[in-house]
C-alpha positions as CSV (number, residue, x, y, z in Angstrom):
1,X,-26.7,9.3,9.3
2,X,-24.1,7.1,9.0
3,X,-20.2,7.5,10.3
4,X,-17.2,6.4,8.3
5,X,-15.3,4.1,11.2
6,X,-11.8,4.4,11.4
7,X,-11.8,1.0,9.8
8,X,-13.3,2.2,6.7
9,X,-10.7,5.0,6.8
10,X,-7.5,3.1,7.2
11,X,-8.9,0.7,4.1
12,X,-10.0,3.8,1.9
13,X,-6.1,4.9,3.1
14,X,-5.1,1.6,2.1
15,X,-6.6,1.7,-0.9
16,X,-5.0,5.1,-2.3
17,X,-1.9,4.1,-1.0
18,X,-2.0,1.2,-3.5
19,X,-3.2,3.1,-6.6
20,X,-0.1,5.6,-5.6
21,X,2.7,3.0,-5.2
22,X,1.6,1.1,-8.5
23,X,2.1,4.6,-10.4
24,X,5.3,5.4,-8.7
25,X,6.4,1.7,-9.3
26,X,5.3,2.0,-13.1
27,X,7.1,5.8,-13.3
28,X,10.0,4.4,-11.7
29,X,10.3,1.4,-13.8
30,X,10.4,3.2,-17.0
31,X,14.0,5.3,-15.5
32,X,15.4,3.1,-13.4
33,X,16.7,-0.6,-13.4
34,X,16.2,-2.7,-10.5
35,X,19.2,-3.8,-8.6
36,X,19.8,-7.4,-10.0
37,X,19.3,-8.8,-6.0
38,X,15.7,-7.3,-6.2
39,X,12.5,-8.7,-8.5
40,X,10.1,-6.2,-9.4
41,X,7.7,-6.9,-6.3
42,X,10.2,-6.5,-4.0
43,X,10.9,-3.0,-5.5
44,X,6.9,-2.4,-5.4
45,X,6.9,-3.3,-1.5
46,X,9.2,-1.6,-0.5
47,X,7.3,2.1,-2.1
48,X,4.5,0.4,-0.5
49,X,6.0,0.3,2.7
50,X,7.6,3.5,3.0
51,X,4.4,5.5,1.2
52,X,2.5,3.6,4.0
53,X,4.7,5.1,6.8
54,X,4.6,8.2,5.7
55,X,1.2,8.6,5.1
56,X,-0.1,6.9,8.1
57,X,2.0,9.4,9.9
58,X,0.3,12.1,8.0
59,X,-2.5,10.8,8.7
60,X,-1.8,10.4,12.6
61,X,-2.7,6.9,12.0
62,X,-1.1,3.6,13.2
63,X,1.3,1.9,10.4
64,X,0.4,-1.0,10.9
65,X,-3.0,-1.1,10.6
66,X,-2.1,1.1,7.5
67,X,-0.1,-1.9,6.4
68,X,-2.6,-4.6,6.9
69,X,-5.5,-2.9,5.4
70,X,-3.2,-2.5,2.4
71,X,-2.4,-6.3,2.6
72,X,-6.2,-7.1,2.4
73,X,-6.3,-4.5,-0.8
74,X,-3.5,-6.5,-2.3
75,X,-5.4,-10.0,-1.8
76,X,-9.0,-8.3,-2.9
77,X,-7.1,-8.0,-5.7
78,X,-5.6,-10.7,-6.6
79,X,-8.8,-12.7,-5.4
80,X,-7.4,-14.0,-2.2
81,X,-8.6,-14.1,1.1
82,X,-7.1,-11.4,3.3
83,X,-4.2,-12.9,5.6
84,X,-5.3,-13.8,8.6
């Protein structure tokens, strides 16, 4: 039988947290205008950021680790290595 490692959890957490924030972004998007000091990423990382805090707390898990596992989403998706 095999155990999911918190590892796999903070990256499957990760993972929805991304799928989430990219909706919100697009749903957000189509309302509001970004202030003209902010690019669109900068709007999307900053969801990103505050869905991953809240979740992570919801979670009881630590933010950070939230946060980096969402990083290595980000580059699996864009065909990067993960940071190191």
């Amino acid at each position: 039988m095999m155990h999911e490692t918190l590892d796999d959890r903070y990256f499957d957490i990760a993972f929805d947290i991304d799928s989430l924030c990219e909706t919100i972004h697009s749903e957000v998007s189509r309302h509001f205008e970004a202030p003209k000091t902010m690019d669109g990423l900068d709007v999307l990382y900053g969801i990103r950021g505050h869905v991953a805090g809240a979740v992570a707390a919801i979670q009881g898990v630590e933010t950070a680790a939230v946060i980096a596992h969402l990083e290595d989403v980000r580059a699996m998706e864009i065909d990067e290595e993960p940071p190191a």
